[in-house]
C-alpha positions as CSV (number, residue, x, y, z in Angstrom):
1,X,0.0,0.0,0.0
2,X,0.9,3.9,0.0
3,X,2.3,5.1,2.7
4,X,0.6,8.3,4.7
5,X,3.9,10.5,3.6
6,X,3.5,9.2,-0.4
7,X,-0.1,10.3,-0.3
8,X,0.3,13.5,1.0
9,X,3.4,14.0,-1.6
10,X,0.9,13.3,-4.7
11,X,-1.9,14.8,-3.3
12,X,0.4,18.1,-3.1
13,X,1.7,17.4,-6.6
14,X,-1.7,17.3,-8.3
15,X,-2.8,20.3,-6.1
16,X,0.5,22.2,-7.5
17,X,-0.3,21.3,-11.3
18,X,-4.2,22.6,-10.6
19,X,-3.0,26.3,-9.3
20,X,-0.1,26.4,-12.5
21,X,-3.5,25.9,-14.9
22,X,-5.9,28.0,-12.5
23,X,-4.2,31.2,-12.2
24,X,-4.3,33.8,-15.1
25,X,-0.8,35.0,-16.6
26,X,0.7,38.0,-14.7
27,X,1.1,41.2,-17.4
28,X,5.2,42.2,-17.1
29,X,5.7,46.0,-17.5
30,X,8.8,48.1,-18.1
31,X,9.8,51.5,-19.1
32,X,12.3,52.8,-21.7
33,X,12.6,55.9,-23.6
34,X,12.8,56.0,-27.0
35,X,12.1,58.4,-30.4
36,X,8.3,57.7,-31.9
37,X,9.1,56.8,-35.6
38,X,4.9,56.5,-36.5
39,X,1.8,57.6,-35.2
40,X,-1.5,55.2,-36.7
41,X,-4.2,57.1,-34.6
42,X,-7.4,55.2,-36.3
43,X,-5.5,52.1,-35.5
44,X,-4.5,53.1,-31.8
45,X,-0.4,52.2,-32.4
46,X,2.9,53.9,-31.5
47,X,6.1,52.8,-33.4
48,X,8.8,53.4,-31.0
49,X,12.8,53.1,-31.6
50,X,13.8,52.2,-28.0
51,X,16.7,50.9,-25.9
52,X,16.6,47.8,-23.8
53,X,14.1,46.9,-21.9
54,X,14.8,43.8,-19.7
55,X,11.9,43.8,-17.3
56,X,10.0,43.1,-20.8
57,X,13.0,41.2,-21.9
58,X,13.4,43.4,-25.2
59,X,16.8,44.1,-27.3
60,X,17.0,47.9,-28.6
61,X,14.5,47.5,-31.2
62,X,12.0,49.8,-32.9
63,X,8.6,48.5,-32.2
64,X,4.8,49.0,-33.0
65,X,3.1,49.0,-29.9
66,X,-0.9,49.4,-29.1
67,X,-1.9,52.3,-27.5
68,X,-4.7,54.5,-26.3
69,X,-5.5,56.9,-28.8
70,X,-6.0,59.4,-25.7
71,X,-2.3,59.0,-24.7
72,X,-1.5,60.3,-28.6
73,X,-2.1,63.7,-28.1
74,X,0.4,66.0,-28.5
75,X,2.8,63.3,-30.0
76,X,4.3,63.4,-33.0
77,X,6.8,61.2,-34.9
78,X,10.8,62.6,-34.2
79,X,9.3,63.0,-30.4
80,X,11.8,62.1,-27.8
81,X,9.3,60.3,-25.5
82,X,9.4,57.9,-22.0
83,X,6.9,55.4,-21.6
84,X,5.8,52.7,-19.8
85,X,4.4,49.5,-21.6
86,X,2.8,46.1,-20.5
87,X,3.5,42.4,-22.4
88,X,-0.3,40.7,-21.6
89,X,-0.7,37.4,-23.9
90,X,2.1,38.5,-26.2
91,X,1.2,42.0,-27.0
92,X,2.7,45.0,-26.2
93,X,0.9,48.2,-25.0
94,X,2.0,51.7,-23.8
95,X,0.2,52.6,-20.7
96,X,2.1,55.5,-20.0
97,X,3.8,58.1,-22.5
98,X,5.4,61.6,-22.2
99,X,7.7,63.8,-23.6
């Protein structure tokens, strides 16, 4: 038979598996600063030529991010901006921008 010790090992083994499926990815957010290179407005995204940003784990890279069109104003491509930006389910989104 199992032993009491056995048991309890499995039965906190399966209980482990069940939270790594239950619980809902964590969003990872950085900041950089970067020049905007585009501005698509209708289509609420930012093209931004950044340094590194490890918390995101991104190279220097120009990227197209999502954004707010609300966060747009003002901006304009050649801007030297900082910003804050979130990776949820592989996309990338500035939540915070200013020059």
């Amino acid at each position: 038979m199992f032993s009491p010790s056995s048991l309890r090992s499995a039965a906190a083994a399966a209980l482990a598996v069940t939270v790594c499926y239950a619980v809902p990815a964590m969003a990872q957010e950085g900041s950089g600063s970067g020049e905007v290179r585009r501005i698509d407005a209708a289509a609420g995204k930012i093209t931004i030529k950044h340094g590194p940003i490890s918390a995101l784990d991104l190279p220097a890279i120009t990227l197209v991010y999502q954004i707010e069109q609300a966060l747009l104003a003002g901006l304009q491509p050649g801007d030297k901006v900082r910003f804050t930006a979130r990776r949820v389910n592989g996309q990338y989104v500035v939540v915070e921008i200013s020059k």
